[in-house]
N, C-alpha and C positions, 0 to 999 in steps of 0.2 A: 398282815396289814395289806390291804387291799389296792393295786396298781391306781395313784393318780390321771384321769382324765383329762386330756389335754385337747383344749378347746382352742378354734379359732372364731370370733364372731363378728360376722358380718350383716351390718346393717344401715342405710346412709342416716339413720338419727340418733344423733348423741346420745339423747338423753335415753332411749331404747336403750342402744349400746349400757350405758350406764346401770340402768335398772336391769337389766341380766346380771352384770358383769357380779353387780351388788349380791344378788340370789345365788349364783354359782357358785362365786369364790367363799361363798358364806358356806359353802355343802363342803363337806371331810374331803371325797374322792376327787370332786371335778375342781378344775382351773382353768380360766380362760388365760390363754397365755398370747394371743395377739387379737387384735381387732380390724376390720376394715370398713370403708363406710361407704366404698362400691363394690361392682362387681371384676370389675378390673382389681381392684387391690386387694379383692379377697383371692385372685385368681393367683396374682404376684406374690402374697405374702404365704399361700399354701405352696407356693413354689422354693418359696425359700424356705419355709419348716414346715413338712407335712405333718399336720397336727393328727389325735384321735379322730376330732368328730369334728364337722364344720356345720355351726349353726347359721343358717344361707336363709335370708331374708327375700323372699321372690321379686317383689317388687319393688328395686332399687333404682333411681335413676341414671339415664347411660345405662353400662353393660349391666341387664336386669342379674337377677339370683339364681336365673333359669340361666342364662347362655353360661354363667358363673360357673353351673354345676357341670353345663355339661364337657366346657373347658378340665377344669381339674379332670372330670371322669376319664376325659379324655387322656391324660397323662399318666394320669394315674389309676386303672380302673379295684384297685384296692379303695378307693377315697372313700369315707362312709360319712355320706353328707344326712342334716336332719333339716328338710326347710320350713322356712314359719311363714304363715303370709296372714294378714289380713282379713282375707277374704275366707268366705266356706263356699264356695264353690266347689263342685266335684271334679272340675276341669283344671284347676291349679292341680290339685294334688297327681290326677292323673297324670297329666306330663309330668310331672316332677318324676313319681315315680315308674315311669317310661324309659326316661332319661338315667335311672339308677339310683336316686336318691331313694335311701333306707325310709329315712323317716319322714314325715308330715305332722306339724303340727299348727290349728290356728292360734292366734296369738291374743285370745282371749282364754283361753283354756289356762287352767289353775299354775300356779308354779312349781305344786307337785307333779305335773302331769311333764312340765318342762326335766322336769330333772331325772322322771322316768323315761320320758324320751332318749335324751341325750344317751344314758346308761344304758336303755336297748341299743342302741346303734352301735355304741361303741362296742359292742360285745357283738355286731353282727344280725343282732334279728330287725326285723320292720317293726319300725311303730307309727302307727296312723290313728290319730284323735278319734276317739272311739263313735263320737256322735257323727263328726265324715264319717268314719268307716261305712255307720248304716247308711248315710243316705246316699255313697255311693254303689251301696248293695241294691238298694232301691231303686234306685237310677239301670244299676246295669238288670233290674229283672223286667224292666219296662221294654216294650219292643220299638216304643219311640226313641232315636237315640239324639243328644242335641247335636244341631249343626258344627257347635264350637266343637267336638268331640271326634268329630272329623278330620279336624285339623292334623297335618303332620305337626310336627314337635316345631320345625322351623319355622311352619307358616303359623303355630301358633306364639311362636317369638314375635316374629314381625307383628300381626293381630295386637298384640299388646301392647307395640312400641306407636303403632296407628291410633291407637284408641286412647295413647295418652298426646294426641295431637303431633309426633315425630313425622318429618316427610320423610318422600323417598329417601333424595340426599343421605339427610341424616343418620335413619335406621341404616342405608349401607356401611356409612362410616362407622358406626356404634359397634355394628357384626360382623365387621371386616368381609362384606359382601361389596360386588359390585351393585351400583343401582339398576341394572337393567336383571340381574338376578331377583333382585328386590320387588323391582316392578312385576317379575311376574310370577312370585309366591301375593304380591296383591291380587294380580287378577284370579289366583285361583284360589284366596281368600275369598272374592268376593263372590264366585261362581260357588262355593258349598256354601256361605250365609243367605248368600239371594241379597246382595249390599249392591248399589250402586255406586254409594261415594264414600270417603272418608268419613264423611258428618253417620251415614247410615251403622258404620262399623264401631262407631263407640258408641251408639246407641243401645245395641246388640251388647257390648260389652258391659253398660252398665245392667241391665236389662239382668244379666248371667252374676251380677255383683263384683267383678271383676277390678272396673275402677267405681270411683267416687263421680256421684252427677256435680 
């Protein structure tokens, strides 16, 4: 009989939460055995039971899926995170897996594909949604590479937290950054996009698919 999968899932929508939790627990080996519905409490509750596999939702509000993972990774760099996001962007997945997350998955992709994911990771290999996979192949055989891609891993936290309207203030509080740290992974966001303002930086992001216009 083959080791049950012990899940943690983090996501801030219920009803998300829910419609996994429904699929998983319906599968023999996997089990979702907690949930969180930021990235703060996904960070506290793998603290308190380091589960198999943590399904980490990138774009959560407050501490996103990204600083999430890189927390846990941090603590724990055994952690074998699989993130889901939204978006098909080539620049999600690649920080993610910069940062150490195993797997990538978009969250339109089949629910067999969800449950193959999970099972690669826990078992140690990558798994990255096969249609990303090409167009990040395509992407890196191009000699143009995008601005966003530039980004360090931090500044492309912050980038993120800008583009869904956070100020400084804010994002410092969120990433337990000072604000004058903060200010100035902005100005050197703004200096590799070619942005002059906030307003120009979520343009750019939707532009990459990143958030919603």
């Amino acid at each position: 009989m083959s080791k049950t999968i012990r899940i943690l899932l983090a996501d801030d929508h219920a009803v998300v939460r829910m419609g996994f939790r429904l699929l998983l627990d319906a599968t023999d080996d996997l089990a979702v055995v907690a949930e969180a519905d930021s990235g703060e409490a996904a960070y506290r509750a793998y603290q308190d039971d380091p589960v198999d596999v943590v399904v980490m939702d990138i774009a959560m509000t407050g501490v996103s899926g990204l600083e999430a993972t890189s927390r846990i990774l941090a603590r724990d760099p055994g952690a074998r995170v699989l993130a889901l996001s939204a978006h098909e962007d080539p620049s999600h997945a690649r920080h993610m897996l910069k940062i150490g997350a195993l797997g990538y998955l978009c969250k339109r992709s089949a629910p067999e594909a969800l449950i193959e994911a999970i099972r690669s990771v826990a078992a140690g290999r990558r798994y990255v949604d096969a249609q990303l996979a090409q167009r990040m192949a395509l992407q890196g055989a191009q000699a143009d590479q995008s601005p966003v891609e530039r980004l360090s891993e931090r500044e492309y936290e912050v980038f993120l937290h800008l583009s869904h309207g956070h100020s400084v203030n804010r994002i410092a509080e969120m990433l337990n950054l000072s604000p004058r740290t903060v200010g100035t992974h902005l100005y050197n966001i703004k200096q590799k996009l070619g942005a002059s303002n906030q307003a120009e930086i979520a343009l750019i992001a939707m532009r990459h698919g990143l958030v919603s216009a």
